[in-house]
C-alpha positions in Angstrom: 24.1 2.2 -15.2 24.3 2.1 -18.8 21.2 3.3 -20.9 20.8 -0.1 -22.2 19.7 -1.6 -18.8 18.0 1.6 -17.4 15.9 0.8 -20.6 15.4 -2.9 -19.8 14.7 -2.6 -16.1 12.2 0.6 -17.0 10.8 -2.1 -19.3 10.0 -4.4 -16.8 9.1 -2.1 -14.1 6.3 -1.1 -16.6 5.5 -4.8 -16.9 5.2 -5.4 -13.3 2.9 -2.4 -12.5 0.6 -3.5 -15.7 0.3 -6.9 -14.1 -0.3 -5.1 -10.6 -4.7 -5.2 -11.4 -4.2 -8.9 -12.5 -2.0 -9.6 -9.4 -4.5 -7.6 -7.1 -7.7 -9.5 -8.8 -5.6 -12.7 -8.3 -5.9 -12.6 -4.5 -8.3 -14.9 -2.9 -9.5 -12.0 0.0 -13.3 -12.2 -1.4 -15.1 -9.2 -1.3 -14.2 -6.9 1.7 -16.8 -3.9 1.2 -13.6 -1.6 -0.4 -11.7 -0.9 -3.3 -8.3 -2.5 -3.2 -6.6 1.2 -2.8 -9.1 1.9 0.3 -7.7 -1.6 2.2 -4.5 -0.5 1.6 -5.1 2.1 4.0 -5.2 -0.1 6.7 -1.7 -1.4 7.1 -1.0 2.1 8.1 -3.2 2.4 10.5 -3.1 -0.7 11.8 0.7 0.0 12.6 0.5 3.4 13.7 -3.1 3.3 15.5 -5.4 5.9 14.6 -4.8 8.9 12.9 -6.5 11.9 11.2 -7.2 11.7 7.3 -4.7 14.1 6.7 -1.8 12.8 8.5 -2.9 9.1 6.9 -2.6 10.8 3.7 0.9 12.2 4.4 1.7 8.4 5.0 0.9 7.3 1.9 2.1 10.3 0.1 -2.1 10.8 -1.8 -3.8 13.6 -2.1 -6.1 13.9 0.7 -9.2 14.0 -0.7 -8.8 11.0 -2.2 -7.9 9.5 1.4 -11.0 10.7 2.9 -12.9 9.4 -0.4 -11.2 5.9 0.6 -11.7 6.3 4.4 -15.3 6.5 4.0 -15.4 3.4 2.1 -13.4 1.5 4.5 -15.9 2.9 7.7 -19.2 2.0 5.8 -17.6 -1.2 5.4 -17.0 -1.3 9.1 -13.5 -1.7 8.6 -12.5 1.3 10.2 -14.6 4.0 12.5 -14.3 7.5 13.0 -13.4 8.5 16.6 -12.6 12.3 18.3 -9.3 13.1 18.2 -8.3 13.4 22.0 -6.6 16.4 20.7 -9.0 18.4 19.3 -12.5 17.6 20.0 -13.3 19.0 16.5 -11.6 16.8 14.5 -11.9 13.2 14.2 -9.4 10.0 13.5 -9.6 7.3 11.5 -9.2 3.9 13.4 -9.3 0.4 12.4 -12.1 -2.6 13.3 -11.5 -5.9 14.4 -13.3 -6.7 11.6 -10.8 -3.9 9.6 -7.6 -5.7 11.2 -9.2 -9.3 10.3 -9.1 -7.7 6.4 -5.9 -6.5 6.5 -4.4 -9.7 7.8 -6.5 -11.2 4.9 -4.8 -9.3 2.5 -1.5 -9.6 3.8 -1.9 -13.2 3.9 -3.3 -13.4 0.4 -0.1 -12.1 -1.0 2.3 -14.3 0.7 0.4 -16.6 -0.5 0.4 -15.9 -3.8 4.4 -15.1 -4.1 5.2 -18.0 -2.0 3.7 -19.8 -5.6 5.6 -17.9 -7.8 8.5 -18.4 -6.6 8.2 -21.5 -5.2 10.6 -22.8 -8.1 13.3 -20.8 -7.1 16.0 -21.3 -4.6 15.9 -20.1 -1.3 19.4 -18.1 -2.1 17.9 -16.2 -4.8 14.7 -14.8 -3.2 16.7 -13.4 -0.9 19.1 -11.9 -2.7 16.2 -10.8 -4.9 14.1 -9.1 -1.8 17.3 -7.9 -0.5 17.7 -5.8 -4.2 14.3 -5.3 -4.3 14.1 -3.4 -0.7 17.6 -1.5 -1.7 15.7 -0.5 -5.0 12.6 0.6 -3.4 14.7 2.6 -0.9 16.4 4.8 -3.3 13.6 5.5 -5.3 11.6 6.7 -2.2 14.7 9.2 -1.3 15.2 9.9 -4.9 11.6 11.4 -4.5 11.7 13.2 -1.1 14.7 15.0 -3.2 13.1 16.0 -6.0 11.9 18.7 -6.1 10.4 17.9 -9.5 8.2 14.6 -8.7 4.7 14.7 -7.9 4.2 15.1 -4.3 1.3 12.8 -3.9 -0.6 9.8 -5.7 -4.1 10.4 -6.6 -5.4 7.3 -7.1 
C-alpha cells in the first residue's frame, strides 16, 4: 500500500472510532443499568455460556480488572449472576440473565438498526462487498496483533 492511502485510510479509521461515542449514544437500547463497555460483555458470554472473569477477559483481550469492574456492573444490573464454577467450588463464573440475554439482543438489534439507515442508500452490491473488506480488514489486524510482540496485549477501557 502506498503511504498516501495508509495515511488516508488511518485518517478515517480515526474518524470512525471518534464517531464510535456518538454512534453508541445514537442507539435507542434506553438505559440498561451498565456502561456501554460492561454490555459488551455479554455477547461473549451469551455465545460461550458462563465463564470465569478471567477467561472472559482473555476473550476480549482487557485487562482483567477492568472485566471484573464491568462484571459487577452487569450483575447489580441483573444482567448477569455469579454462579460456582463446577470446577472449582472456590471460584465463581460469570453467567448471563434472561433479563442479560433480553439486553444483549437489545443492543444487537439497535445497531442493525441503525446501519440498516445508513446505508440504506446504498446498493445491495456494495454493502457486501464493503462487509466482505471490512471482515478481511478486521481479520488481519487481529493476527497482525497476536504477532506482535510489540502491541498492547489487552484494552483497558
Amino acid at each position: 500500500m502506498h503511504e498516501q492511502e495508509s495515511t488516508r485510510l488511518a485518517d478515517e479509521i480515526t474518524r470512525l472510532v471518534r464517531m464510535g461515542a456518538r454512534f453508541r449514544g445514537m442507539l435507542k437500547t434506553g438505559d440498561l443499568g451498565a456502561e456501554f463497555s460492561a454490555l459488551m460483555l455479554l455477547p461473549p458470554l451469551r455465545a460461550m455460556g458462563p465463564m470465569r472473569v478471567t477467561d472472559l477477559a482473555e476473550v476480549k483481550g482487557a485487562d482483567p480488572s477492568t472485566v471484573s469492574r464491568q462484571a459487577a456492573q452487569l450483575v447489580k444490573a441483573g444482567l448477569a449472576r455469579r454462579e460456582a464454577d463446577p470446577a472449582d467450588g472456590r471460584a465463581s463464573r460469570l453467567a448471563v440473565t434472561d433479563a442479560g440475554a433480553a439486553a444483549c439482543e437489545r443492543v444487537r438489534q439497535a445497531r442493525v438498526d441503525m446501519l440498516a439507515q445508513v446505508l440504506a442508500d446504498w446498493p445491495a452490491d456494495r454493502v457486501a462487498a464493503f462487509t466482505d473488506l471490512f471482515e478481511e480488514f478486521n481479520n488481519a489486524v487481529e493476527a497482525h496483533l497476536r504477532s506482535d510482540p510489540a502491541s498492547p496485549p489487552r484494552e483497558t477501557a
